[in-house]
C-alpha positions in Angstrom: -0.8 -20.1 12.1 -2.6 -17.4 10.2 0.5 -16.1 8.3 1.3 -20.1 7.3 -1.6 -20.0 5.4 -1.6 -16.1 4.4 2.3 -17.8 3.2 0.6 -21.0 2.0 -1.9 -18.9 0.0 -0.1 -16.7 -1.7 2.8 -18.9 -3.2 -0.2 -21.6 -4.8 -1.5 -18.3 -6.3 1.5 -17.4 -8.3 1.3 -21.2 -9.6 -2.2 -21.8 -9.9 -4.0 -18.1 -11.2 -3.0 -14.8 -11.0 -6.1 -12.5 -10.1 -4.1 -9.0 -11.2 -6.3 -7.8 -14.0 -4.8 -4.1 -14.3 -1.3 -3.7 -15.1 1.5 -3.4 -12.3 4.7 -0.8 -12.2 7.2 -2.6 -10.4 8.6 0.2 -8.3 10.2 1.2 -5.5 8.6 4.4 -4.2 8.6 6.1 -0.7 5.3 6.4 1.1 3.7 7.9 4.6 0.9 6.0 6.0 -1.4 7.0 8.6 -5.1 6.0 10.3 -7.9 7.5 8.9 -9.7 9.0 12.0 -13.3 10.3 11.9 -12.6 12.5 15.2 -9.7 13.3 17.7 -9.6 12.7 20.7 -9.0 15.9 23.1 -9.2 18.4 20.4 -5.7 17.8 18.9 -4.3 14.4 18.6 -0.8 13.7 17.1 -1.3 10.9 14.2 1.7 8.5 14.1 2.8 7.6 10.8 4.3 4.7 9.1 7.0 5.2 6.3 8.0 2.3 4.0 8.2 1.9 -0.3 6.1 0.3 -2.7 7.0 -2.7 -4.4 4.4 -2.1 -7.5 1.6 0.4 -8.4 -1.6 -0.3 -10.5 -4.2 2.2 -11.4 -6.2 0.3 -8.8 -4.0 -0.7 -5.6 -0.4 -0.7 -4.2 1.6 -3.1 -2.6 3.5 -2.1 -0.2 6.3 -3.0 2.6 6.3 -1.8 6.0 8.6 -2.3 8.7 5.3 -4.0 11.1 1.5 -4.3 11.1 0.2 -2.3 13.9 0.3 0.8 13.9 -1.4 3.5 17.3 -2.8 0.3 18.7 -4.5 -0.5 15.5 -4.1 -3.4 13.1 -3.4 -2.0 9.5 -5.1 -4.6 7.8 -8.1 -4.9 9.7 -11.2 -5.3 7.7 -12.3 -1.8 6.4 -10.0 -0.1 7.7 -8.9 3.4 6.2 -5.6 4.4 5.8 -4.5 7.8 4.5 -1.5 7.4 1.8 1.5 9.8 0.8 2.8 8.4 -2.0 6.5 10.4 -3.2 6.5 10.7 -7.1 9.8 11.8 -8.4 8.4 15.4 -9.1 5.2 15.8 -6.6 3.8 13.7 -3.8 -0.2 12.2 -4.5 -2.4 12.0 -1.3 -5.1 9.0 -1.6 -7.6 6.5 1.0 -6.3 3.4 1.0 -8.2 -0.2 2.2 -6.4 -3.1 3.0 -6.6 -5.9 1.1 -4.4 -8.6 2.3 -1.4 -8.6 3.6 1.5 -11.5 4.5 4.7 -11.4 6.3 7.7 -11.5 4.2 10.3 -14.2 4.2 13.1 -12.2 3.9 13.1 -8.2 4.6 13.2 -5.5 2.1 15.3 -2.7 3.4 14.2 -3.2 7.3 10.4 -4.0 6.1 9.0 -7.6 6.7 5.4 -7.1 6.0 3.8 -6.7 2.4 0.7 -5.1 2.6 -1.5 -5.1 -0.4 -4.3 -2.3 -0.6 -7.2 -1.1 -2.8 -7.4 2.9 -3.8 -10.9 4.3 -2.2 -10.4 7.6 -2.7 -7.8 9.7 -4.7 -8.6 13.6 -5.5 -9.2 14.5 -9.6 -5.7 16.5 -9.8 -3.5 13.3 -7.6 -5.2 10.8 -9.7 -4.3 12.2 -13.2 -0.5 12.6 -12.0 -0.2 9.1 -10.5 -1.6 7.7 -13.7 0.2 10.0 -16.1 3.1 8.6 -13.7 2.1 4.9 -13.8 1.7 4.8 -17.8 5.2 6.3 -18.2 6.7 3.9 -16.4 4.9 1.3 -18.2 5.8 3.1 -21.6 9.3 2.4 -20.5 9.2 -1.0 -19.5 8.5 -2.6 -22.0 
């Protein structure tokens, strides 16, 4: 019932108001996505990781499609919960905290993923910010 109304939700959105205030890249890029843990367990702990591709990129957030939502036990879009983000730019890969924001299951897959998962940017270092922007506004440059 939850994803009829995450569905439900979603599609009166795109008729009613669209929320996006920052520009959006529409993009397919490749991306490695992991937990966030405070501390392992037994001194070393092998982190699973989740790979799937973007669908766009703001200066703010990413949405993104992954094959499922759970990911070591946990949830991905559990409230709060912090995810650790590779993102693969053409020439260099960016490393950034990510926050679920919503997420819905898709009605047709995209390359083996069935989940879109939309997420916030917490925490980005200086250097990865200014390429994924530099990035982001070239792309835009060109699309228009």
């Amino acid at each position: 019932m939850p994803e009829l109304i995450r569905s439900v939700v979603s599609r009166v959105r795109i008729y009613i108001n669209n929320r996006r205030q920052s520009p959006r890249l529409a993009i397919r890029l490749l991306f490695s996505l992991s937990i966030c843990r405070s501390a392992k367990v037994n001194g070393s702990q092998r982190e699973q990781v989740l790979k799937g591709h973007t669908r766009d990129i703001s200066a703010h957030g990413l949405a993104l499609t992954v094959a499922q939502v759970h990911l070591d036990g946990y949830h991905l879009a559990a409230e709060e919960r912090q995810l650790q983000l590779t993102l693969e730019l053409p020439d260099h890969s960016v490393s950034m905290t990510v926050v679920p924001n919503r997420y819905e299951m898709l009605d047709e897959s995209e390359l083996g993923c069935r989940y879109l998962l939309g997420v916030k940017i917490r925490q980005i270092s200086d250097e990865d910010r200014d390429r994924y922007l530099s990035f982001m506004t070239r792309g835009l440059a060109k699309s228009k």
